[in-house]
KOLVEX-699563 format. One line per 2 residues: number of its first residue (from 1); their letters; for each residue x, y, z of C-alpha. Coordinates in Angstrom, 1 decimal, padded with zeros to 4 digits. Example, Ala and Ser with C-alpha at 12.3 -4.5 7.8 and 13.67 -1.06 7.14 Angstrom:
2
1	as	012.3 -004.5 007.8 ~ 013.7 -001.1 007.1
This chain:
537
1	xx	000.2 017.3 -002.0 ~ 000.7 014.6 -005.0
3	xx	-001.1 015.5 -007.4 ~ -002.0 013.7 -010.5
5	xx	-002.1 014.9 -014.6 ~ -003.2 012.8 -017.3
7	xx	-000.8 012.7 -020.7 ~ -002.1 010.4 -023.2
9	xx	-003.8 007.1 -022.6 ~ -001.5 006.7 -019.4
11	xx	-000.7 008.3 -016.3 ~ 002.0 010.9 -015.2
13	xx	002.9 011.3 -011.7 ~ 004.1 014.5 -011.1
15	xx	005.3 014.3 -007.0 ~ 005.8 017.9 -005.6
17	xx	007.9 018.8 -003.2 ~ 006.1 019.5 000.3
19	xx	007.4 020.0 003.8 ~ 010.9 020.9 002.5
21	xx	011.8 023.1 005.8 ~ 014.9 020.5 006.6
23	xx	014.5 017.9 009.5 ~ 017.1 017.6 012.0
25	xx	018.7 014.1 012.5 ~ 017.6 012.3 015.5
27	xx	020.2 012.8 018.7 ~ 021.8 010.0 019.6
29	xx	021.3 011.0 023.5 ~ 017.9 009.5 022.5
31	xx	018.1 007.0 019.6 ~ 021.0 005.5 018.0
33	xx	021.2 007.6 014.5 ~ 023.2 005.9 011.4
35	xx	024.2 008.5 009.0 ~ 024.5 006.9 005.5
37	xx	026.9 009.5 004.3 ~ 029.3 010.7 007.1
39	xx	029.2 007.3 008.9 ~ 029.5 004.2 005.8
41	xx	030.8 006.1 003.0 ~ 027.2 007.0 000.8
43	xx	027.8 009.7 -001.9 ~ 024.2 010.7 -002.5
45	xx	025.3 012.0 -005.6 ~ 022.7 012.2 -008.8
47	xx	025.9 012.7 -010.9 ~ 026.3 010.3 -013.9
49	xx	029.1 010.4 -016.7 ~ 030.5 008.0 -019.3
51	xx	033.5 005.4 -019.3 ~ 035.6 002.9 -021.8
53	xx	036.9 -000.1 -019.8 ~ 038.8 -003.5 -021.0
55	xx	038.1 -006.8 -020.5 ~ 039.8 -008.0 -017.1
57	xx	041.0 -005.0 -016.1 ~ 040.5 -003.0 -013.5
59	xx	041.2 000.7 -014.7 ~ 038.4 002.8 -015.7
61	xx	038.9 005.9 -017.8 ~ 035.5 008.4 -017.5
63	xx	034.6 011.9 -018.7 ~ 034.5 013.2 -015.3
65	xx	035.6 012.1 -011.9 ~ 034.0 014.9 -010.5
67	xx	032.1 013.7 -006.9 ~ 033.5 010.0 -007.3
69	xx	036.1 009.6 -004.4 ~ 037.9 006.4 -003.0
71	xx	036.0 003.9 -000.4 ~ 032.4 005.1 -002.4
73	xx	030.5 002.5 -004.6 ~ 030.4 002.8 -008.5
75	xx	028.0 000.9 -011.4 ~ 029.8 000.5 -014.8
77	xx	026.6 -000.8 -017.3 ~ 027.3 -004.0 -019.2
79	xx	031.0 -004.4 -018.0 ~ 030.3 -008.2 -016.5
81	xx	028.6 -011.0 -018.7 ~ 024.7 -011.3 -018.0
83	xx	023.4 -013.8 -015.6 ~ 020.0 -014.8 -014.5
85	xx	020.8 -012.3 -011.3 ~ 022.4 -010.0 -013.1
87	xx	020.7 -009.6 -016.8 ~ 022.2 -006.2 -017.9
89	xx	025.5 -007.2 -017.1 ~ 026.2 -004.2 -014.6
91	xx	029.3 -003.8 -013.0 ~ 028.8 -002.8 -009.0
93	xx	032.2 -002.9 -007.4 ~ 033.9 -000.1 -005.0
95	xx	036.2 002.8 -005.6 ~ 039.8 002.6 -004.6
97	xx	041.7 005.0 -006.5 ~ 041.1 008.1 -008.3
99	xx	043.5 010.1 -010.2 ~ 042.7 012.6 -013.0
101	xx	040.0 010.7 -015.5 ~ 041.0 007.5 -014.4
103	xx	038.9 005.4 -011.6 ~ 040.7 002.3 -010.1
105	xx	038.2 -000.4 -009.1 ~ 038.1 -003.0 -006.8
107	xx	037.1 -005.6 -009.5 ~ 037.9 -006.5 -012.8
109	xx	035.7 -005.9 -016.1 ~ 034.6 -009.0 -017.5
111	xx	033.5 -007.5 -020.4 ~ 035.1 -004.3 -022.1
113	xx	032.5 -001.2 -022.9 ~ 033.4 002.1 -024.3
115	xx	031.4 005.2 -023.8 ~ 028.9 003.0 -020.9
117	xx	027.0 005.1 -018.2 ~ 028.9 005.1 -015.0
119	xx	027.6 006.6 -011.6 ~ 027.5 006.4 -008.0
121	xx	026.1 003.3 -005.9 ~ 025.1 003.2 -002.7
123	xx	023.9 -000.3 -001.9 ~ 026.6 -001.7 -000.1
125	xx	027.3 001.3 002.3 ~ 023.3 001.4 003.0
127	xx	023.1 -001.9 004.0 ~ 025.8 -001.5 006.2
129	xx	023.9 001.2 007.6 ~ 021.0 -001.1 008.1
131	xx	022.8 -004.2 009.7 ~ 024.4 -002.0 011.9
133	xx	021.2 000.0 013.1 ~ 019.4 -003.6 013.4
135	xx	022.9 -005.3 014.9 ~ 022.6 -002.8 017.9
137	xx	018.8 -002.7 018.9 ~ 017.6 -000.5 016.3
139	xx	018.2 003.0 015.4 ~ 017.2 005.6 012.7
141	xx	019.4 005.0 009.1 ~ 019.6 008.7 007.8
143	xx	019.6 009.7 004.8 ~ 020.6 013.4 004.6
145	xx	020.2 015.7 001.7 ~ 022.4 018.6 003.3
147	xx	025.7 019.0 001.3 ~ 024.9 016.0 -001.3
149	xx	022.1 015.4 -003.6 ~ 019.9 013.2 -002.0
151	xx	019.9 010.5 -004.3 ~ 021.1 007.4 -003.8
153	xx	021.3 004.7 -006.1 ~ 021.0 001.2 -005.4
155	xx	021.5 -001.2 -008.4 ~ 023.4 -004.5 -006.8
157	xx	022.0 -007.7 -007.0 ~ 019.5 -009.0 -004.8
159	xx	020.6 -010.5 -001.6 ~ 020.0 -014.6 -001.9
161	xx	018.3 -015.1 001.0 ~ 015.9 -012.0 001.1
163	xx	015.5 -011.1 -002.2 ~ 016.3 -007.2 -001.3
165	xx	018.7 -005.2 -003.1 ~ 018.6 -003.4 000.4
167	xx	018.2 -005.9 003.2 ~ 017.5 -006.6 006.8
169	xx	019.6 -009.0 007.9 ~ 018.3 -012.8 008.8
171	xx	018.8 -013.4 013.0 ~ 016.9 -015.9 014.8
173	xx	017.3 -014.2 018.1 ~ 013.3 -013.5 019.0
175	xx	013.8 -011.6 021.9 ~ 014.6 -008.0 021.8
177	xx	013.0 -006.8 019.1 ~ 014.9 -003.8 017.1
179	xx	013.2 -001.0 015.5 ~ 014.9 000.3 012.4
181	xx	013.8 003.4 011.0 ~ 014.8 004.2 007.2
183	xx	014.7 008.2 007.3 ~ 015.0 011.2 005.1
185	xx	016.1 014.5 005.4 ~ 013.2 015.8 003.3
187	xx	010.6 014.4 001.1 ~ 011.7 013.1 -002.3
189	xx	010.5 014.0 -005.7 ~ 010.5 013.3 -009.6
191	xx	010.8 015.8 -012.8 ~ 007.4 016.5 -014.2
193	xx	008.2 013.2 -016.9 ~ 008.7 010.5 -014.2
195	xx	012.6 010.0 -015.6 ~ 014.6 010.7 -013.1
197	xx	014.5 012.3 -009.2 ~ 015.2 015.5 -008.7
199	xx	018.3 016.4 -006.6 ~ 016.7 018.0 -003.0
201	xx	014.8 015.0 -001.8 ~ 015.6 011.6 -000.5
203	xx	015.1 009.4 -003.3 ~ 016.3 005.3 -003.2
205	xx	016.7 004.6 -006.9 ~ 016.2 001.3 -007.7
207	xx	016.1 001.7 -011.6 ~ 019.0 -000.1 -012.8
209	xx	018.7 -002.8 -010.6 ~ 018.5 -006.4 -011.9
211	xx	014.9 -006.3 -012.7 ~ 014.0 -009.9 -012.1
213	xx	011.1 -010.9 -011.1 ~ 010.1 -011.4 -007.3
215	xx	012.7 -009.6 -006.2 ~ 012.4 -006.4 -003.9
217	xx	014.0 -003.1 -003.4 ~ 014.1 -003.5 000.1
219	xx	013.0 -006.6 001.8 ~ 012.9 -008.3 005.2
221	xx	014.0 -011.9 005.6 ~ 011.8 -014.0 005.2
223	xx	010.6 -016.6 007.7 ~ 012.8 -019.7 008.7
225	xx	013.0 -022.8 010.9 ~ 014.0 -021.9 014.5
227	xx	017.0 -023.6 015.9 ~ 015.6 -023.4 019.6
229	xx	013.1 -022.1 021.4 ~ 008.8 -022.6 021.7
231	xx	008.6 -021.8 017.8 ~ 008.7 -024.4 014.6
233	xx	009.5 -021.1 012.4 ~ 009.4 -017.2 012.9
235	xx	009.4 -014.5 011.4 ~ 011.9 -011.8 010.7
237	xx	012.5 -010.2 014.1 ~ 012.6 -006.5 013.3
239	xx	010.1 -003.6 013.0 ~ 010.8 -001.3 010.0
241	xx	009.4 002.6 009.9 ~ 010.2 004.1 006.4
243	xx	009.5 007.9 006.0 ~ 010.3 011.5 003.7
245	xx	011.4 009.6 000.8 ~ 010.7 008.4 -003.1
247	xx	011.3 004.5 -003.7 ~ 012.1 004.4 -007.9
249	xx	011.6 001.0 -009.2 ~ 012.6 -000.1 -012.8
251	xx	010.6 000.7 -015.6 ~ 007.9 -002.1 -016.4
253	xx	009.0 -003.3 -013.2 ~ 009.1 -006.8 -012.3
255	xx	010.5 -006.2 -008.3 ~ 008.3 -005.4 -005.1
257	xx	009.0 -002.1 -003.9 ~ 008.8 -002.5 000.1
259	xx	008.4 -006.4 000.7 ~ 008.0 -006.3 004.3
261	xx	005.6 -009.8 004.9 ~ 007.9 -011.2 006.7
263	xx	008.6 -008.3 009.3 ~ 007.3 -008.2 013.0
265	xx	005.7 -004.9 012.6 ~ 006.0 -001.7 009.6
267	xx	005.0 001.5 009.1 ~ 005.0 003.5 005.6
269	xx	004.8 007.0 006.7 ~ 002.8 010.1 004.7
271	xx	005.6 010.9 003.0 ~ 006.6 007.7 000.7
273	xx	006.3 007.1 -002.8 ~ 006.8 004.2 -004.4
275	xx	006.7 004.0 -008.3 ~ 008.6 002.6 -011.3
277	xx	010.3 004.6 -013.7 ~ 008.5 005.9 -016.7
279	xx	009.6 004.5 -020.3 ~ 011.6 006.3 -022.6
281	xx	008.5 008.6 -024.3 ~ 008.3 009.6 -020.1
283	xx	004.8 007.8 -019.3 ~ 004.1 004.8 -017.4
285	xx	002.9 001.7 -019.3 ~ -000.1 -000.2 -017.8
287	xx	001.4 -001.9 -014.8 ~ 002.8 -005.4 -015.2
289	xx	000.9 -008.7 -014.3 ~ 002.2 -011.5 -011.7
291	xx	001.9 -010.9 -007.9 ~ 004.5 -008.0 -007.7
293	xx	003.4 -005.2 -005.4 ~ 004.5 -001.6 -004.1
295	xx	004.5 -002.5 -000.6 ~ 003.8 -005.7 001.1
297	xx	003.1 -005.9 004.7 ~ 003.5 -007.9 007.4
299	xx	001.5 -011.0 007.8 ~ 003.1 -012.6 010.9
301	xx	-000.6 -013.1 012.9 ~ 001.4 -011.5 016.2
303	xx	-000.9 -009.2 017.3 ~ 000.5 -005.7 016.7
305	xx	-000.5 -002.9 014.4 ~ 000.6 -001.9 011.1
307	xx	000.2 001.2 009.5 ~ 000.2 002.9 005.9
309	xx	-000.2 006.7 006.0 ~ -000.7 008.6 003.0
311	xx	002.3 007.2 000.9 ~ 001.7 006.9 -002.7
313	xx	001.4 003.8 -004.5 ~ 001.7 004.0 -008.6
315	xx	001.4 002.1 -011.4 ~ 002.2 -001.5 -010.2
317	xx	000.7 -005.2 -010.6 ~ -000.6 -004.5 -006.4
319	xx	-000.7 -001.6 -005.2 ~ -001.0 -002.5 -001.5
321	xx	-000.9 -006.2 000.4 ~ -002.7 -005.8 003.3
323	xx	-001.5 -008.2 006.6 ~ -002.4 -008.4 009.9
325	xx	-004.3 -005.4 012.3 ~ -003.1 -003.2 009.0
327	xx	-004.3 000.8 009.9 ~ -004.8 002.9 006.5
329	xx	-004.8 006.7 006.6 ~ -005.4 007.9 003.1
331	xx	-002.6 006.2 000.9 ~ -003.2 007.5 -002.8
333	xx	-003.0 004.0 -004.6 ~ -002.9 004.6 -008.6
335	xx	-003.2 002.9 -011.6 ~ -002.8 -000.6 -010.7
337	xx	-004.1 -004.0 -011.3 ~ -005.2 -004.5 -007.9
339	xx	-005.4 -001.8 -005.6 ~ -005.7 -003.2 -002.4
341	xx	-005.4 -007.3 -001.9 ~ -005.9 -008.8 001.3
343	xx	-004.0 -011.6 001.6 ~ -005.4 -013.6 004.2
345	xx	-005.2 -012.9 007.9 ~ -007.6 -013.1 011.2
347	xx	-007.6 -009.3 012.1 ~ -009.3 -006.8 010.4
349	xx	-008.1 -004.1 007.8 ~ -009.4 -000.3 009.0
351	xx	-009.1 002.8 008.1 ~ -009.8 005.1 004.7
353	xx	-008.3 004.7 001.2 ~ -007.9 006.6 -002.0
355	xx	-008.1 004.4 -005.6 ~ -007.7 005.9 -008.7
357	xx	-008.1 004.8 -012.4 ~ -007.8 001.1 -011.5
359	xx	-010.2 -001.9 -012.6 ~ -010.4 -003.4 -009.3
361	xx	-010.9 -001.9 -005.0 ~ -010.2 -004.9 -003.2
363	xx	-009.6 -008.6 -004.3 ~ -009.6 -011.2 -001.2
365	xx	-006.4 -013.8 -001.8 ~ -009.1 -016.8 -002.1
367	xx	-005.6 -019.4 -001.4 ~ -005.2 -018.7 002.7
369	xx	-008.3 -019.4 002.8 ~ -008.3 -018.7 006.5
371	xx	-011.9 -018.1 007.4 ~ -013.0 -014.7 007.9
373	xx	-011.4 -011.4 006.8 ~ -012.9 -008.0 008.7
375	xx	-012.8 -004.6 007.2 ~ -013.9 -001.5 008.1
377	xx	-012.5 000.7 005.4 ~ -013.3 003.8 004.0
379	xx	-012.7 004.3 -000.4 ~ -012.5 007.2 -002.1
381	xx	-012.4 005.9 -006.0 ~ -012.2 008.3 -009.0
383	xx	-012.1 007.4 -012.8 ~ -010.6 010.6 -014.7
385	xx	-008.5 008.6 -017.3 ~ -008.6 007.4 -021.0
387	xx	-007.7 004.3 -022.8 ~ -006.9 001.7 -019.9
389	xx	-007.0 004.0 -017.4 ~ -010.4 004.9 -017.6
391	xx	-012.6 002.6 -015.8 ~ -016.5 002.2 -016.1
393	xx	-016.9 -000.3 -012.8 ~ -014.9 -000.6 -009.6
395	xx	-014.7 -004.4 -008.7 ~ -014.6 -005.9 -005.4
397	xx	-013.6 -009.6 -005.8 ~ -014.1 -012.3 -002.8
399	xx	-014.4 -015.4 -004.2 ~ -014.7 -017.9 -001.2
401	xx	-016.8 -014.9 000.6 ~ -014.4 -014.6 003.2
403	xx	-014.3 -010.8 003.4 ~ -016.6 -009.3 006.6
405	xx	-017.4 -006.1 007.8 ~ -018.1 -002.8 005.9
407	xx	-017.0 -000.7 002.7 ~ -018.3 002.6 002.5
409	xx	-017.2 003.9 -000.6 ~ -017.9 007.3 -002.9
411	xx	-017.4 006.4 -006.8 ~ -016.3 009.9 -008.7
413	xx	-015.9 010.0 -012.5 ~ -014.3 012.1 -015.8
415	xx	-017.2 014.3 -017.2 ~ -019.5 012.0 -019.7
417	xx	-020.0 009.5 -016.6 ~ -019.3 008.0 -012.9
419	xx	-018.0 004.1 -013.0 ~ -020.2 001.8 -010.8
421	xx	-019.7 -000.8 -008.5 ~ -019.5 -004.7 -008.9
423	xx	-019.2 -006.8 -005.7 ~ -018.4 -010.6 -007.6
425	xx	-020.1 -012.4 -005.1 ~ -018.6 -010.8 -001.6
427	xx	-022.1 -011.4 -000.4 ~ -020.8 -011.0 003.7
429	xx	-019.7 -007.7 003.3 ~ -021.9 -004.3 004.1
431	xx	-021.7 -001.6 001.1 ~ -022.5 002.2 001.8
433	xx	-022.5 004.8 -001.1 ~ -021.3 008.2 000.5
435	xx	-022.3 009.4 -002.6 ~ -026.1 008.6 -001.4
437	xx	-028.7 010.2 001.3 ~ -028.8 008.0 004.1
439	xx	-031.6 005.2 004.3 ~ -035.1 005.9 005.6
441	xx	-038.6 004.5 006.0 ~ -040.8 006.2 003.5
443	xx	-043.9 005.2 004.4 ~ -046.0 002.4 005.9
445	xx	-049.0 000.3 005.3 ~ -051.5 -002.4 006.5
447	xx	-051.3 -001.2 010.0 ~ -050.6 001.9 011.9
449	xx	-048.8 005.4 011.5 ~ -045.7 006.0 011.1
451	xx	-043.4 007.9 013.9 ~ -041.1 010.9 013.0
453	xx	-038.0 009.2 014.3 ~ -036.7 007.2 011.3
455	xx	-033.5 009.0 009.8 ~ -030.4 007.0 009.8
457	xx	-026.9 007.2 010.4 ~ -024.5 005.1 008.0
459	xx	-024.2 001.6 008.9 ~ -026.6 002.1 012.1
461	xx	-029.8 001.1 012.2 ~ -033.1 003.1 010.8
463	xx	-035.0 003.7 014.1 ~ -038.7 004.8 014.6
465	xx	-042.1 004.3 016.0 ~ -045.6 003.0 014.5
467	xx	-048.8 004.6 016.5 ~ -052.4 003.9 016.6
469	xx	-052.0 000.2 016.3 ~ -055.5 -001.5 016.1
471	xx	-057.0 -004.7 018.3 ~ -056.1 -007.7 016.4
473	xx	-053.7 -008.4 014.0 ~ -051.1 -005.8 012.9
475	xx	-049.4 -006.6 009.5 ~ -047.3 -003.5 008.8
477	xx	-044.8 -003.2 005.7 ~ -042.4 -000.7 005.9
479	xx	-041.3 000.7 002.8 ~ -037.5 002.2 002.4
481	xx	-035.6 004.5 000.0 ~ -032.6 002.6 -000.3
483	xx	-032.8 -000.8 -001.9 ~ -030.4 -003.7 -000.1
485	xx	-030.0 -006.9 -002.0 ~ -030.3 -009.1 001.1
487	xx	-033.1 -007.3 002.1 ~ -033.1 -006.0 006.1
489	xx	-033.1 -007.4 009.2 ~ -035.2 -005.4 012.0
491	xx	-036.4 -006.0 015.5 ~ -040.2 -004.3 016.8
493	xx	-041.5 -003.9 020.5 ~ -044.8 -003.2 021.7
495	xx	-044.1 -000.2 024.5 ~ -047.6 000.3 025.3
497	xx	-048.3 -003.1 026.2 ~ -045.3 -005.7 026.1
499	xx	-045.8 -009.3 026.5 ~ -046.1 -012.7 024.8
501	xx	-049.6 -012.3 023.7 ~ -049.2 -008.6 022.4
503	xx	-045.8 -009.7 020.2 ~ -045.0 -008.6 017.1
505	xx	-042.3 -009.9 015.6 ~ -040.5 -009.3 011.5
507	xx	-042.1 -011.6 009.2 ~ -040.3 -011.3 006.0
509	xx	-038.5 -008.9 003.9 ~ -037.4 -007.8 000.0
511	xx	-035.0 -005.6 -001.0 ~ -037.1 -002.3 -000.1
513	xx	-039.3 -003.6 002.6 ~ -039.7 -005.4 005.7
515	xx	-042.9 -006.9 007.4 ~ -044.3 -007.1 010.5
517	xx	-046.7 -009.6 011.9 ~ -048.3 -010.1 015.1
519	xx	-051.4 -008.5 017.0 ~ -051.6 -005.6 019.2
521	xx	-054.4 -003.5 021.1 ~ -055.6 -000.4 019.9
523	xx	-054.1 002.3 020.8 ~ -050.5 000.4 020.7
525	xx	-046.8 002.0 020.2 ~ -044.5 -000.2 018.5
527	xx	-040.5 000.2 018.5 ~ -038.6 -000.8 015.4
529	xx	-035.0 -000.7 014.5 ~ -033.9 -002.0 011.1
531	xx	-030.3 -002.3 009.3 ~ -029.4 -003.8 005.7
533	xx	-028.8 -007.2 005.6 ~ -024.9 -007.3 004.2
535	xx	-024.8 -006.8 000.6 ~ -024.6 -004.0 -002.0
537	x	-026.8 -001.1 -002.0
């Protein structure tokens, strides 16, 4: 399991290793497999070293050439001039000659460093990986750990059109559909200071990549004008699966992690992480503002499923973007801005959640605008921080009350206090507290008894019976233990005698009570059924 320490006023993520026993790559009798190492030249290799390079040359002299071989990619830092792409000035270029301390590369220097960091990158031979698995109908990219590392670092510059420093490519062929699967041998993991991935898992390390903002570690393409066909644009026609394996952002990122809006379909599996690095102390700062998220998914209204298992989210502007029929099985989504923003979309957002030690649950995009917004979700939200971590309220934020459905929720808190819950005006949504009994009728007056049967279930209705109804009028107020700020809406039925002129019907109601009015013959049974009106309990 991830689990979770406090160090200072931030958080540490400390990601343990679990399910290590080694996977076996899928055969290719059954699904096209696309081995990053042994197939397109990846090194894996967590090995870093220094080197002194001139100005428009080509000859790099380093400490070590140990792992480095010809054909593999290499990152020189600060050897090329900065550019808005390209701010640190790193040098990504290919191998293609080594001989004792001295690497040959397949691009000039533009500028000359001595003593720079110099290690493996991967980018290039990964996305070949990619465009050939989506090239040929889909197939699983692999990322092995047996006989290398398992890291593999990806520090190009963004792709133009996507944004992705790992990409999908852009095809407007809608029609055959390819499933790409981005797959590691094992489940990644950091040290204990959130510095570096340890060798053993599959980790993507994105930290020295350009870290300009709106750019993604891995992206889809994103939407464009058909040439042909029944649509004006489409979307990026590709489902993604991503599974066993740490995505390692920049520190004080500025990049999405997984920016898959514009994908037909995506599933982050249990075993994800996505996270920036930690600063140079070895915490996280509080995460970056602007609309940068961990993962983004897909948002093309098309009718399939999406799903997040329980990845890990950390320490980023948005956690999650929720899109279209999105399915959530427990992602752990930490110490972000915005936990979980829906985005706008027709189809509802299901499933259960875990927040921690962020100011916010859920905040509805008010710009689609797009009418309404189901959920049916599920929040586990806990408090345990200090400084900016620790929160007193949980905010859900729906401005343009767009958001329907239900939140049941259970609030948990550091010793000295729990946080409580603010709902800013999302006045069409239902609220349980876990943390509470359920709802009952605890007692009645102004006419009749009260039946046994009147114990609810969450988010069903509170059911019973009123007896010994007199002749005449029958004004009964029922009085519950749970207080609903829009009050309750019931229905009532005379089973003894049932008819127009023995009708009672709900009169009114207040936050704790509801009224009856009609008449009824003595002796009457009466049927009532009552649920809380949306709105916060």
């Amino acid at each position: 399991m991830k689990r979770l320490q406090e160090i200072g006023f931030c958080i540490l993520v400390l990601i343990a290793a679990r399910h290590l026993s080694a996977q076996t790559i899928p055969s290719t009798a059954s699904v096209r497999a696309y081995d990053v190492v042994k197939n397109y030249g990846a090194s894996g290799s967590a090995v870093t070293t220094t080197g002194t390079i001139t100005a428009s040359t080509n000859t790099l002299i380093v400490a070590s050439t140990s792992s480095f071989l010809a054909g593999q990619g290499i990152f020189v830092a600060g050897a090329v001039s900065s550019a808005a792409s390209n701010p640190a000035g790193n040098l990504i270029t290919l191998i293609t000659g080594v001989s004792g301390n001295t690497i040959t590369l397949a691009a000039n220097a533009t500028v000359g460093v001595t003593n720079a960091l110099v290690q493996h990158d991967d980018t290039v031979a990964i996305n070949d990986a990619i465009a050939a698995a989506f090239n040929n109908n889909g197939g699983v990219v692999w990322f092995p750990t047996t006989g290398v590392d398992g890291i593999y670092r990806c520090s190009a510059v963004a792709n133009t059109i996507t944004g992705g420093v790992l990409t999908f490519p852009q095809n407007l062929v809608y029609i055959n559909v390819p499933t790409v699967q981005l797959m590691g041998e094992v489940e990644g993991q950091t040290n204990n200071n959130g510095l570096s991935l340890n060798p053993g898992g599959v980790g993507l390390d994105f930290s020295n990549a350009p870290n300009v903002a709106g750019n993604a570690a891995i992206s889809t393409a994103p939407f464009v004008a058909a040439g042909s066909g029944n649509y004006a644009s489409i979307f990026e026609p590709v489902n993604v699966m991503v599974d066993n394996m740490i995505i390692f952002l920049p520190a004080s990122t500025k990049i999405h992690g997984l920016l898959f809006s514009n994908a037909m379909q995506a599933s982050v599996g249990d075993r994800v992480s996505v996270l920036p690095k930690a600063d140079a102390s070895g915490i996280w700062n509080q995460p970056q503002t602007g609309s940068i998220a961990g993962v983004w998914m897909p948002q093309a209204y098309n009718n399939v499923f999406n799903n997040v298992g329980s990845a890990g989210i950390f320490s980023m502007n948005h956690c999650l973007v929720a899109g279209d029929h999105l399915r959530l099985a427990r992602p752990d989504l930490t110490t972000c801005n915005v936990p979980l923003w829906i985005n706008g979309g027709f189809d509802v957002v299901a499933g259960t959640v875990t927040i921690e030690n962020s100011p916010l649950m859920v905040e509805m995009n008010p710009s689609p605008n797009n009418g309404n917004q189901p959920l049916d979700i599920t929040i586990d939200a806990e408090s345990w921080g200090s400084g900016w971590a620790a929160r007193g309220t949980y905010d859900i934020v729906d401005t343009n009350q767009q958001l329907t459905g239900i939140v049941r929720y259970k609030l948990y808190g550091a010793p000295g206090g729990f946080p409580s819950l603010n709902i800013n005006g999302a006045g069409n949504l239902n609220f349980m507290n876990l943390e509470q009994p359920p709802a009952y009728v605890s007692g009645i007056t102004g006419c009749g008894t009260l039946g046994a049967a009147s114990v609810s279930q969450f988010n069903s209705e509170i059911v019973g019976t009123i007896t010994g109804a007199p002749t005449g009028s029958c004004p009964a107020v029922l009085t519950f233990t749970q207080s609903f700020t829009n009050g309750w809406s019931c229905w009532v039925n005379n089973r003894t005698h049932p008819g127009a002129t023995n009708t009672v019907t709900q009169a009114s109601s207040t936050g704790t009570t509801a009224t009856f009015q009609g008449t009824t013959i003595s002796g009457d049974a009466l049927n009532f059924g009552c649920t809380p009106i949306a709105g916060h309990p």
